[in-house]
C-alpha positions in Angstrom: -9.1 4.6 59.9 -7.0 2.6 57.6 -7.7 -1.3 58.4 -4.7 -4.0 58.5 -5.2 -5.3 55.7 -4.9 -2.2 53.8 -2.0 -1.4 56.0 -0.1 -4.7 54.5 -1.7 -4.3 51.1 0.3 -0.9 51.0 3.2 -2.0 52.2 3.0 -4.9 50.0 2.9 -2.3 46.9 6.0 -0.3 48.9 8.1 -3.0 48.5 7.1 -4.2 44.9 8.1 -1.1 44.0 11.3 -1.1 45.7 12.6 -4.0 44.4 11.9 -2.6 40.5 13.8 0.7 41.7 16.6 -1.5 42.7 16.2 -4.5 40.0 18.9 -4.9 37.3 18.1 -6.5 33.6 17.5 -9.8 35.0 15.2 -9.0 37.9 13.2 -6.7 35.9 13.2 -9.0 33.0 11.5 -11.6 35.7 9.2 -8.9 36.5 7.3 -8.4 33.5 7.3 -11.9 32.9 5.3 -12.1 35.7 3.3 -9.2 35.4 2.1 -10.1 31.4 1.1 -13.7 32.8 -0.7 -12.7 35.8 -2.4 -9.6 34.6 -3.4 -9.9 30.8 -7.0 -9.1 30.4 -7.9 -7.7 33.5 -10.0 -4.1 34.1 -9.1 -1.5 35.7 -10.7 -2.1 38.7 -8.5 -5.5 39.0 -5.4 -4.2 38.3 -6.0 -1.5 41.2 -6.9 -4.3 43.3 -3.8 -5.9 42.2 -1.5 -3.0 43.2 -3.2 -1.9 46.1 -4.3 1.3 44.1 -1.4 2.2 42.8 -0.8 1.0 39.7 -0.7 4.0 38.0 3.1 4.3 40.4 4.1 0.8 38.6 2.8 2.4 34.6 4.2 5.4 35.7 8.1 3.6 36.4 7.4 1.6 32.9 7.0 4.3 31.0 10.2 6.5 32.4 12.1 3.3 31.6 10.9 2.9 28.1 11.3 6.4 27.9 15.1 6.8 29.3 16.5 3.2 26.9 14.3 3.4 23.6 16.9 5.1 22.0 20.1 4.3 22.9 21.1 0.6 21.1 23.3 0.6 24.2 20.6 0.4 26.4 18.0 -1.3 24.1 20.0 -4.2 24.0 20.3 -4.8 27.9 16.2 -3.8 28.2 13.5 -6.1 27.7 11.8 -3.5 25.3 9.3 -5.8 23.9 7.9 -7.3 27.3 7.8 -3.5 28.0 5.9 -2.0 25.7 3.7 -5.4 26.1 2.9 -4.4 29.9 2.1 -1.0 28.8 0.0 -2.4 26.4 -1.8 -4.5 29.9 -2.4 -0.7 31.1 -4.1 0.4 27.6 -6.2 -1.9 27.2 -7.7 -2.5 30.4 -11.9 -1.9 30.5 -12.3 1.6 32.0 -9.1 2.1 32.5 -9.3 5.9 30.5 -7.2 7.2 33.0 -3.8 5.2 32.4 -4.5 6.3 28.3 -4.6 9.5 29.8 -1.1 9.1 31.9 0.5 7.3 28.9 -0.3 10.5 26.7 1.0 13.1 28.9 4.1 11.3 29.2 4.8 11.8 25.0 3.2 8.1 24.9 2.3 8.9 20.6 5.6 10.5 20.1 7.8 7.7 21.8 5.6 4.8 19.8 6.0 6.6 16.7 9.7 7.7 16.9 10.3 3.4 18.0 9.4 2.9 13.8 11.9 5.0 12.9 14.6 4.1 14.6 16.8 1.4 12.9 18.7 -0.2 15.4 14.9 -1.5 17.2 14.1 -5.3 16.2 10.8 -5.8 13.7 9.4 -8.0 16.9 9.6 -4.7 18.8 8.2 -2.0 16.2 5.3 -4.4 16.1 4.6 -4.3 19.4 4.3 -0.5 19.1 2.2 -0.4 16.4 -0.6 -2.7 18.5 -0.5 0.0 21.8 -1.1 2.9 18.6 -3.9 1.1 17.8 -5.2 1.1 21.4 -4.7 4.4 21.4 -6.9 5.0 18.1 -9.8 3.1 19.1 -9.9 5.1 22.0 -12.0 7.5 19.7 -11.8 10.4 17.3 -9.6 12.5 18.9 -6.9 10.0 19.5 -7.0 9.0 16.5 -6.2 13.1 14.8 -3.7 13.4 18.0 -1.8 10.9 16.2 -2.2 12.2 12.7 -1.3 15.8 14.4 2.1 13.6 15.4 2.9 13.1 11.9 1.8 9.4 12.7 0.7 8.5 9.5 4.5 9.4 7.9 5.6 7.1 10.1 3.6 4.4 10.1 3.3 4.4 6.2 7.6 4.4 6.0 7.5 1.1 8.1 4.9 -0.4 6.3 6.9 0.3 2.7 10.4 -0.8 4.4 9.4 -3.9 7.3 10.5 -7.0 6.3 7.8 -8.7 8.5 4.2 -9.4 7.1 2.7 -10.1 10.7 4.1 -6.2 11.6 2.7 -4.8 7.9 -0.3 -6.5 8.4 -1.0 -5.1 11.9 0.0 -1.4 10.4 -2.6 -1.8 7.9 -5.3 -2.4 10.6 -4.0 0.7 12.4 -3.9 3.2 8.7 -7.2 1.2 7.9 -8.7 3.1 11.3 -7.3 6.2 11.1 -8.6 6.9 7.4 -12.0 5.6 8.9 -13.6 7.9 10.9 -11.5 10.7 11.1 -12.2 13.1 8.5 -10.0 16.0 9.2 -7.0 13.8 8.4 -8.4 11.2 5.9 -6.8 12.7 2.8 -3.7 13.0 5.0 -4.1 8.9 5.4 -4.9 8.7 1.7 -1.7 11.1 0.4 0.4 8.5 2.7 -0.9 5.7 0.9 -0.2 6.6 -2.3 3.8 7.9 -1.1 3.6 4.2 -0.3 3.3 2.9 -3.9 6.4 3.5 -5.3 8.4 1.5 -2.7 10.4 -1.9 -3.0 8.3 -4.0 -1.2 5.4 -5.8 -3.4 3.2 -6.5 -0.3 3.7 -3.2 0.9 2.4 -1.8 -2.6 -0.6 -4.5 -1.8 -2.0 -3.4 1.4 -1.4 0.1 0.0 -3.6 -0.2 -3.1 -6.6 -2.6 -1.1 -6.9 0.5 1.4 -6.8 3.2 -1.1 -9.6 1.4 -2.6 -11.5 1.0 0.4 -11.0 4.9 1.0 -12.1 6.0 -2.6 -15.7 6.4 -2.2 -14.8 8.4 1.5 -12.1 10.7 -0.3 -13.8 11.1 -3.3 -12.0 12.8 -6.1 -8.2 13.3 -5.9 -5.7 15.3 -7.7 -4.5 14.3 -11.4 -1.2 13.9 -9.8 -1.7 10.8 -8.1 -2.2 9.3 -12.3 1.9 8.5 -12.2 2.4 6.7 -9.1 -1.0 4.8 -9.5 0.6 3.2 -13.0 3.2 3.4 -11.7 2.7 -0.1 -9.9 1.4 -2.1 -13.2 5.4 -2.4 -13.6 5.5 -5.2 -10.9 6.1 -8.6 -11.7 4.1 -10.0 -9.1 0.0 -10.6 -10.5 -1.7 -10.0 -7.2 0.3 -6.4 -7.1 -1.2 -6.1 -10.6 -4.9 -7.1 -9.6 -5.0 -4.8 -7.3 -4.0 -1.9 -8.8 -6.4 -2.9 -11.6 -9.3 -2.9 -9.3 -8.4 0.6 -8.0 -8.3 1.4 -11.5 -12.1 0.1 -12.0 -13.0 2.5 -8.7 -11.0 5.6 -9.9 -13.2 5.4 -13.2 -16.4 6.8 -11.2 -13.8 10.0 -10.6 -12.9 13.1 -12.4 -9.3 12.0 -12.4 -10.8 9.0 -15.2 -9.4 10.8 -18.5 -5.7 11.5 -17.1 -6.0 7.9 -16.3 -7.0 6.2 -19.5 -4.5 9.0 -20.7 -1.7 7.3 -19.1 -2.8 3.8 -19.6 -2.8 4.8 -23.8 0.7 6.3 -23.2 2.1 2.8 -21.6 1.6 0.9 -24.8 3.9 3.1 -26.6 7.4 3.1 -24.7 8.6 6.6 -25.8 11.9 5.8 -25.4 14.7 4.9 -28.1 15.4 1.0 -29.4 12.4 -0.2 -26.4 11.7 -3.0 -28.2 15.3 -4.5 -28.2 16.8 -5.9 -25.4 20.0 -4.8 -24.3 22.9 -7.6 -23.1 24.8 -4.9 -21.1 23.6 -1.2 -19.6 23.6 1.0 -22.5 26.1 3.7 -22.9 23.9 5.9 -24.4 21.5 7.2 -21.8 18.0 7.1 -24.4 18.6 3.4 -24.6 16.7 1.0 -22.0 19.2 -1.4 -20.4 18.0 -5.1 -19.8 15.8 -4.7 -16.2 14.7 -1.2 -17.5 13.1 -3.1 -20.7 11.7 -5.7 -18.4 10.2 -2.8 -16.6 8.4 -0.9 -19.6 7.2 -4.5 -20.7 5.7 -5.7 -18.1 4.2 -2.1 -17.4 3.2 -2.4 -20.9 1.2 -5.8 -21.1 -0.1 -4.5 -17.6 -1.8 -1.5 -19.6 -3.0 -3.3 -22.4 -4.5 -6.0 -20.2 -6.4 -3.1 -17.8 -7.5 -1.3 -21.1 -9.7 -4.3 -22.4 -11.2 -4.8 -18.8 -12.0 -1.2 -18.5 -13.5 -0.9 -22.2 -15.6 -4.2 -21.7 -16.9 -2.8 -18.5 -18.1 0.8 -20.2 -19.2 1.8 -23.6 -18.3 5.0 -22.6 -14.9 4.2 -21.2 -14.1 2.3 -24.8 -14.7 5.4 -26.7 -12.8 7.7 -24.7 -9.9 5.2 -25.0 -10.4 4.6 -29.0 -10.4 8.5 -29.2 -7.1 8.6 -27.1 -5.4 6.6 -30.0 -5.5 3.2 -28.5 -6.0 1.1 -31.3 -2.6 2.9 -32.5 -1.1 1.3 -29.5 -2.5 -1.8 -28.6 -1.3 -2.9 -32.5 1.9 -1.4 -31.5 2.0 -3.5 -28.5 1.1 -6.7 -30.3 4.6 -6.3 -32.7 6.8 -6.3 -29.1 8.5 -9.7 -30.2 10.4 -9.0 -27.0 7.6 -9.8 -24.6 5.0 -12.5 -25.1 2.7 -11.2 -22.3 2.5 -7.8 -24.0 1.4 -9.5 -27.3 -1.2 -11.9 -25.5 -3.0 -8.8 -23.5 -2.8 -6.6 -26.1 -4.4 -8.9 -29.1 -7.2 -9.9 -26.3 -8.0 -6.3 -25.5 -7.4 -5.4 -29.8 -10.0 -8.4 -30.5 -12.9 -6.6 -28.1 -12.7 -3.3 -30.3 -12.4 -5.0 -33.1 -15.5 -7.1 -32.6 -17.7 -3.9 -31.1 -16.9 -0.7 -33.1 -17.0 -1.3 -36.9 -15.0 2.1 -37.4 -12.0 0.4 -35.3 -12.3 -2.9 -37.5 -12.1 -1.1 -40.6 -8.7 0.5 -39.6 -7.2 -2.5 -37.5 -8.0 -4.2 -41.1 -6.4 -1.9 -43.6 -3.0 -1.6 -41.2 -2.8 -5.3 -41.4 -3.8 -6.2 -44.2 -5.7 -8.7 -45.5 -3.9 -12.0 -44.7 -2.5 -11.0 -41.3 -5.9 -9.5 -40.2 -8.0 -13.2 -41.4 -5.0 -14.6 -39.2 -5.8 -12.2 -36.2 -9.8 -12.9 -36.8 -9.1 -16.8 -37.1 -7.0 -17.1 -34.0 -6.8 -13.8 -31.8 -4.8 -15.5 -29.2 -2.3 -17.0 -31.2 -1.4 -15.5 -34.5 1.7 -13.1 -33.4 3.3 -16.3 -32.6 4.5 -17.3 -36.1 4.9 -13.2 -36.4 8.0 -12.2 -38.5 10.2 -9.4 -37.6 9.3 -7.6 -40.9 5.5 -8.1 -39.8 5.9 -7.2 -36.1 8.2 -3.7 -37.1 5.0 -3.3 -39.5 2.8 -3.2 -36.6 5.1 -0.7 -34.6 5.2 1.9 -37.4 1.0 1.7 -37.9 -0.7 5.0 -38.7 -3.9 4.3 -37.3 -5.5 7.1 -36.2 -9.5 7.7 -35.8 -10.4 11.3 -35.8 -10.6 12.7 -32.5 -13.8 14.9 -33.3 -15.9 12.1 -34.1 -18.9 12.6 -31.5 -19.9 8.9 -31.4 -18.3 5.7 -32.8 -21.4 3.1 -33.7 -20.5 0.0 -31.7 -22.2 -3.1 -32.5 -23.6 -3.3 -29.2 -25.3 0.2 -29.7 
């Protein structure tokens, strides 16, 4: 026999309920105000006490609202979407409360959260929010984490990380990527491939996060496809250093890999801007297509003192690595790089990264020496980190034609070290 006090807990409940059926904006807004302060942190078992055992009724008239406004600006705009998804969130993360999870999902809980990145008309505050109830989906376990994979979640969280404007939301959707490629092996190259679509994208802290988790996935993914070489250079054009750093250090990881020579392949091929007049700025967008306009120069510059700075690094960390690289002609270009008048930094990195192969492989001194010449290669030896500064442009257009070209058959060049 039910007791009075159930009796008026359930009609207590009865009547909540019936005033959020009847509620406008303002009522409901007062609601979940009230709701998120007097229920944040509590188990399962309280929040059932709370609602009388029925607050699965109350998460399952949150989640109809959500899903009947999300995507109509109209209605958006009159909701209170974020204190929304923020009480859902109450629901999700309650201790042992599986079972709301459970209702969320069957609802299209993954598919509503996901399609709330997409759409553009949501605020940042908002996508946010959706991305911290994905995550309480995904540490709900394996499965939860490939249902969301399966929902073409990682497309959609890695498009909001390359395009959001907020580094509190970017930083909470590398947490989320960060546990889906953990853990979840049937979809960790998916996670990985998502990354690297990332790369190419117009945000530099995007690019960032991208490359610090592709690191952190290397050793997990293991060797990936030569094709991933162009969009992994691909970032050394960036102006900003810690963008540069870090695609440096994925670099360093990647050299373990079979996908090394392509790499060193296309770092050789950055000194060496294949296009016509790159070493001349122009003032105005050139009319003839082969020529590099002003920011396109800027580009291949940077991109090229990038190269030439991750060349030396990689050589000084491996013997092995340095004669792979002299083989791939990149004394040829780092001499080359060092006559780019246009671009100091190209110069500086280059004659640093020159000086190590010049000072370990007698073979590489001998021909750095003879394209020089004898007074310009004392002034290299004297003051490697200076000497193309007093440069003339007869001297640098010198070092841009040089021949140099070690024999590709030679089985092993002697090193001093060796």
């Amino acid at each position: 026999m039910i007791s009075v006090r159930e009796q008026e807990a359930t009609q207590k409940l009865v009547v909540f309920l019936q005033e959020w059926d009847s509620a406008q904006k303002v009522v409901r807004n007062h609601i979940l105000d009230n709701f998120i302060r007097s229920n944040e942190g509590k188990t399962e078992p309280e929040l059932e006490l709370e609602f009388s055992q029925g607050a699965s009724l109350f998460l399952a008239r949150l989640t109809v609202w959500l899903r009947m406004t999300y995507l109509f600006p109209c209605y958006t705009y009159n909701t209170c979407l974020n204190k929304l998804l923020k009480s859902i969130g109450i629901f999700l993360s309650a201790a042992s409360g599986h079972r709301y999870l459970t209702e969320f999902l069957e609802i299209g809980g993954i598919w509503i959260l996901l399609e709330i990145l997409r759409l553009n008309h949501l605020k940042e505050e908002d996508k946010r929010e959706s991305v911290k109830l994905l995550q309480l989906i995904t540490d709900a376990g394996r499965k939860y984490k490939e249902l969301i994979c399966e929902s073409y979640g990682v497309q959609s969280l890695t498009e909001f990380l390359a395009t959001s404007k907020s580094v509190e939301a970017q930083d909470d959707v590398q947490v989320l990527l960060d546990s889906l490629g953990c853990g979840n092996p049937k979809y960790q190259n998916q996670v990985y491939k998502g990354l690297v679509a990332v790369l190419p994208c117009a945000s530099p802290r995007a690019q960032l996060l991208a490359l610090q988790m592709l690191r952190a996935m290397q050793d997990v993914v293991g060797e990936v496809p030569s094709s991933f070489v162009e969009s992994v250079l691909g970032v050394m054009c960036s102006a900003h250093l810690d963008v540069q750093y870090e695609a440096l250090q994925l670099l360093k990881a990647l050299m373990a890999h079979e996908i090394r020579p392509a790499l060193l392949k296309g770092l050789v091929a950055l000194l060496t801007p294949s296009r016509k007049n790159s070493f001349t700025f122009c003032k105005e967008p050139a009319k003839d297509p082969t020529e590099l306009s002003l920011r396109e120069a800027m580009l291949v510059y940077i991109q090229q003192a990038a190269a030439a700075k991750a060349i030396g690094v990689l050589a000084k960390e491996s013997a092995e690595v340095a004669e792979e690289l002299i083989q791939l002609k990149v004394v040829h270009g780092l001499i080359v790089a060092v006559g780019n008048q246009d671009h100091m930094a190209s110069q500086r990195h280059a004659s640093t990264s020159l000086e190590y192969f010049v000072h370990t492989f007698p073979l590489v001194e001998e021909q750095v020496k003879a394209a020089l010449g004898q007074a310009m290669f004392q002034h290299f030896m004297d003051s490697p980190k200076t000497w193309y500064i007093k440069m003339d442009p007869v001297q640098a257009e010198e070092l841009i034609s040089n021949i140099v070209d070690i024999p590709r058959d030679t089985t092993r060049i002697q090193s001093t070290e060796g």
